[in-house]
N, C-alpha and C positions, 0 to 999 in steps of 0.2 A: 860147469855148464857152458859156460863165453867156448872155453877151447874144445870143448866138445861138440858143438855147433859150428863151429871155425871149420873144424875137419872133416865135420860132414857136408860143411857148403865146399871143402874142395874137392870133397870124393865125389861130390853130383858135378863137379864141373869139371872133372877127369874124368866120368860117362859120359856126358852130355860130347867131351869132347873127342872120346875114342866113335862114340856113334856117330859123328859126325865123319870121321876117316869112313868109319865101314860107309858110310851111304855112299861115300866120294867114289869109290870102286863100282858102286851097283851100274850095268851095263845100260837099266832103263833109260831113256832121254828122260830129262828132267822136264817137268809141267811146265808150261807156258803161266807168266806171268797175269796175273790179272790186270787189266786195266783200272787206274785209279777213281772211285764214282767221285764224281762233284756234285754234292747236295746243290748248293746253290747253281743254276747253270745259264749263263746270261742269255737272255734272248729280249726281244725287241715287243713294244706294242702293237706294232702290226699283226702279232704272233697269240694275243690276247683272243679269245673268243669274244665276238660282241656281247654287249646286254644292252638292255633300254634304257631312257634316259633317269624314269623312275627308280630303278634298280642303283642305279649309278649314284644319285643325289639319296635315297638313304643309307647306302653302302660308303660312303663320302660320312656324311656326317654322324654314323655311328661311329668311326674311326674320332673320328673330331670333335663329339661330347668327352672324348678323355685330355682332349690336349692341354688343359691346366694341370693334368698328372704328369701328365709325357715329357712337357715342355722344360720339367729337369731335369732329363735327362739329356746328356748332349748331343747324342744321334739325334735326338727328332726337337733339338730347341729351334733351330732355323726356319724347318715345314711348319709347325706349328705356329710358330711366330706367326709365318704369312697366312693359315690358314685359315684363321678367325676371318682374313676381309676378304676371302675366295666368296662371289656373291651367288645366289639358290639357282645359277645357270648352268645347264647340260657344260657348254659349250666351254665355260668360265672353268668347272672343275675338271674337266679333260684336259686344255691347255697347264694346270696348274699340277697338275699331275705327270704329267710329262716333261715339265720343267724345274720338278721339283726330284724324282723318286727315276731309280731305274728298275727294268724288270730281271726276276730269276723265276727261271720253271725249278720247283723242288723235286729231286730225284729221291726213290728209296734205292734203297742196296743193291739192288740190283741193276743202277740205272736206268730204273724204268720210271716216266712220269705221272704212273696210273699209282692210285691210293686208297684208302676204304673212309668214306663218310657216312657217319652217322649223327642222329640227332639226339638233343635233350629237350627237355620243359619245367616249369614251373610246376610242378602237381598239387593239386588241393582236396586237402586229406580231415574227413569230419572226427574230432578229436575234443579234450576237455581242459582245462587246470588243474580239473580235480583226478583222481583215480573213481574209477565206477568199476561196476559189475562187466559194463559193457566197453570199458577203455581202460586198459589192465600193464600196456607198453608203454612204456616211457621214454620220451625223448631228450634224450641228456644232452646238457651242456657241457663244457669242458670240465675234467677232471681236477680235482685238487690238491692230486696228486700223481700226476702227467707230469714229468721234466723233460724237456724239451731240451739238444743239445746241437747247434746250429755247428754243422761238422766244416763249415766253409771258412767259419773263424780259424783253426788251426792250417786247415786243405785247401786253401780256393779254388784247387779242380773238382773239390766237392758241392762246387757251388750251388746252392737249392737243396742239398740234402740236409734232412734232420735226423736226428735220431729219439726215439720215444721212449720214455723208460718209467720206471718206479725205482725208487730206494729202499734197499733190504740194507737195513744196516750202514755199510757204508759201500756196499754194490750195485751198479745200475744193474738192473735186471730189464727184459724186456717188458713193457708194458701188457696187459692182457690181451687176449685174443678176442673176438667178436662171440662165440658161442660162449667163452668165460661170464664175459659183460653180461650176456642174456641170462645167465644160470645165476650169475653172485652177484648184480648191480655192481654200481661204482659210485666212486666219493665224488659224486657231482650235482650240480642242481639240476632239477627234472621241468622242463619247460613247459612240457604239455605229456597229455598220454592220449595215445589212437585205442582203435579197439582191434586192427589186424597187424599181425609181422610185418607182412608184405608190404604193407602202407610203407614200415618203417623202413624196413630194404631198400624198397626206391625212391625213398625220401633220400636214404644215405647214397644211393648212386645217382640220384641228379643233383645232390648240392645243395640243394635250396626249395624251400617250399610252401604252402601256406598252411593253416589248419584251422579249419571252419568250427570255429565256437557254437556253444549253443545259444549266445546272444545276438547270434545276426556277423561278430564281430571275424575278422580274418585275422590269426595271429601269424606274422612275418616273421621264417627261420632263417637262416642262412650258415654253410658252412664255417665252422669257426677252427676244428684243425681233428687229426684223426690219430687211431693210435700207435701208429707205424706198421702194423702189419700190413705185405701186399695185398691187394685189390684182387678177386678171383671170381670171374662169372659166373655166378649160378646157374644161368643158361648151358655154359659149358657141361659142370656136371650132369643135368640131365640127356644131354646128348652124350657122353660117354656111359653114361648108364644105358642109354638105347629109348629114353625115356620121349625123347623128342626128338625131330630130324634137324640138321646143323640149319638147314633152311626154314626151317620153321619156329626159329626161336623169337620169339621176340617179347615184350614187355607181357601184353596182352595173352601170350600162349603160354607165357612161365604161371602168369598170374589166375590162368583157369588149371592151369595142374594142382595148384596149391589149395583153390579151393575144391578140389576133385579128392584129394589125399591130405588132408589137414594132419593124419597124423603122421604125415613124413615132411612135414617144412621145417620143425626143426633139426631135420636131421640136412635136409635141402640147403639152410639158413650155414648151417656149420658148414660148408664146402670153401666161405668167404670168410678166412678170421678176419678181415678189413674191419672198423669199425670207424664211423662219424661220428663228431659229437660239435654239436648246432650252438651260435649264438643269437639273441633276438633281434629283426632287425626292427627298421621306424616305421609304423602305418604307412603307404604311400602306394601309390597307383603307378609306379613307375619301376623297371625291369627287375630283376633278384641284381644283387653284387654279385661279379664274376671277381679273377683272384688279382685284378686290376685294383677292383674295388670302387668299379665306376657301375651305373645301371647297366644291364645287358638288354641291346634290340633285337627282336624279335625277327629272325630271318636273316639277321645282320653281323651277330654277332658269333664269336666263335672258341669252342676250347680246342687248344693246340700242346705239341708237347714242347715245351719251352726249353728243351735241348736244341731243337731244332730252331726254334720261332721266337725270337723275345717277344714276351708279352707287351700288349699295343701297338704289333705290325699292322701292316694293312696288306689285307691280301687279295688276289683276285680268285675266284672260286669258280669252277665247272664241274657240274653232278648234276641231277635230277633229281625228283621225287619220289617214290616208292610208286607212284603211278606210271613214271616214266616222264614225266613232263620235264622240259631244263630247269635248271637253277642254274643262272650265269650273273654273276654279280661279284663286285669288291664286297668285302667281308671283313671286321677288327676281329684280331686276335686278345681276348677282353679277357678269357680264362684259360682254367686248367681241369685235368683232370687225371683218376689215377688208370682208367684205362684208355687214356689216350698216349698214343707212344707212337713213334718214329715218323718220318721221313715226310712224308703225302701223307698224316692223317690229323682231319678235323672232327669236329660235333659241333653241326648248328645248333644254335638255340632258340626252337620254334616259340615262345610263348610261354601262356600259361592257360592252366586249365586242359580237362578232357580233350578236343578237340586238335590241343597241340600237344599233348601226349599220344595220340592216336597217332599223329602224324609223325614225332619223334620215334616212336616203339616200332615204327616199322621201315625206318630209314638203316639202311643200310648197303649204300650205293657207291658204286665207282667213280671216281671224279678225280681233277685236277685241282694242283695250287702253284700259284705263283707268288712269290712276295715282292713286295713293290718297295722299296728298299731305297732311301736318302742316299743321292749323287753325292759321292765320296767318301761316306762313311766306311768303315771296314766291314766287312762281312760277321756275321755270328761266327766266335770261334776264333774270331783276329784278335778281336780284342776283349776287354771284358765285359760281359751282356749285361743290360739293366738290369738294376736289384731292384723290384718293384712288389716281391713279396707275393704271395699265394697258398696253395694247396700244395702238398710235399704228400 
């Protein structure tokens, strides 16, 4: 098999090299080179959009409720260090920010600095302990028999990827799929149970959530790890079904189809094999863990694709609202998520509760990012990015 392999890797590379002659003949002019993008690309703070000073001093100190994380890491041990005696003044953290951090406008592929922002929330979903007639879904915790295989230990260009599997024998096999989980359960404990799909859908696409007891009490979930399969919109397929306009999707319009057509959500549901599965967190009145693992502020905080961004940047942000109104402010990169991906794209984290679901499910707006990036440090991608753990 070795020299039978041998001879096929030189007969592909005695094509690859005879096609290489023939093109050299071809009389077309050859394509013009592309020019190189620069994700990071230096620009100045004169170059920032303004914001206010209120914007500024919460946008500041969401970044800096994490610096007891950050502060081992040694890109941000220095800022941190000083950042604790930066004192609650406009004027105090603009000077310290300037003399601390330089600016990058982030480009996508195309070198263009425009990007798509959307939002998350907290949602709170009335649900039990027990199983009822009327709470039938179950919210599972981690599997216990999920093997996780962290592929950066052997790869380090694989850094942050996992791989999820089960044991057949003595085979990883892929772990199950999201419609599998709903049809055969899994070997996990059951947290809580809701009484609709949907609930549980966007419980697993925002991460984290609450579930209102029937004792008054609020039980705290939060993302504990998934089971490798990709992430896939449900919104998407009804718009390829014709079922919804690409403009018209959003949390709120998926979630009145489902109760329009109850007997097509789990056929809706199977479009995402992704699957979450939740750990509990502590009572507390203070933001869900983003994959930092610090509280996330509301308006402040942010999921980024940590190819681009190492988690706990600080970034400067311009977008609007779904009304149209600005959002100009610095912003912490606090989390992750699995559809956020490339270049220019964020999801703030509005809150919790209906009214910041309302507001997240219908964000989907054009904006800037810049990151504000520790004078001298190397760049993401120079060297190697903090390991500070999250969502895969």
């Amino acid at each position: 098999m070795i020299a039978l392999s041998f001879r096929r890797g030189r007969l592909a590379l005695c094509v690859a090299a005879l096609l290489s002659l023939v093109a050299g003949c071809d009389k077309e002019p050859a394509k013009p080179i592309q020019p190189k993008v620069e994700t990071y690309t230096r620009a100045t703070w004169e170059e920032l959009p303004a914001t206010n000073d209120a914007d500024l001093l919460a946008g500041f100190n969401a970044w800096r409720s994490a610096c007891a994380r950050l502060a081992r890491d040694p890109i941000w041990a220095a800022p941190c260090g000083s950042a604790g005696q930066v004192p609650e003044d406009p004027t105090a953290v603009r000077a310290w920010l300037k003399a601390q951090l330089d600016v990058y406008s982030l480009r996508n592929a195309h070198n263009s600095p425009q990007g798509l922002i959307t939002g998350y929330y907290e949602p709170v979903y009335a649900g039990s302990l027990r199983r009822t007639k009327e709470t039938e879904v179950p919210v599972y915790g981690t599997p216990e028999d999920m093997i996780i295989v962290a592929l950066d230990s052997l790869y380090p260009e694989l850094k942050g990827k996992r791989l999820r599997g089960r044991l057949e024998g003595r085979v990883l096999k892929p772990y199950d799929d999201a419609a599998t989980i709903r049809a055969n359960g899994v070997k996990a404990p059951v947290l809580a149970w809701l009484s609709d799909p949907m609930d549980l859908q966007f419980l697993q696409i925002q991460g984290s959530g609450r579930i209102q007891l029937e004792n008054g009490r609020q039980l705290r979930i939060g993302y504990a790890d998934q089971n490798g399969h990709p992430y896939r919109p449900v919104g998407r397929w009804l718009v390829e079904q014709g079922l919804l306009k690409q403009e018209d999707v959003s949390m709120s319009s998926i979630r009145d189809w489902a109760r329009a057509n109850p007997q097509r959500v789990q056929e809706l549901l199977a479009t995402n094999p992704s699957y979450v599965f939740f750990g509990l967190n502590p009572d507390s009145n203070e933001g869900p863990r983003g994959s930092l693992n610090v509280p996330l502020t509301a308006g402040y905080s942010v999921a980024i694709d940590r190819k681009v961004i190492p988690l706990g940047s600080l970034l400067w942000l311009s977008t609007t609202r779904p009304d149209g109104s600005p959002v100009t402010r610095p912003v912490a990169a606090q989390d992750t998520g699995g559809a956020i991906a490339g270049e220019v794209r964020a999801d703030l984290f509005w809150g919790t509760g209906a009214e910041a679901g309302e507001l997240a499910g219908n964000m989907k707006q054009a904006g800037q990012l810049w990151m504000l990036w520790p004078k001298g440090a190397p760049l993401p991608g120079a060297a190697t990015a903090p390991a500070q753990g999250g969502k895969s």
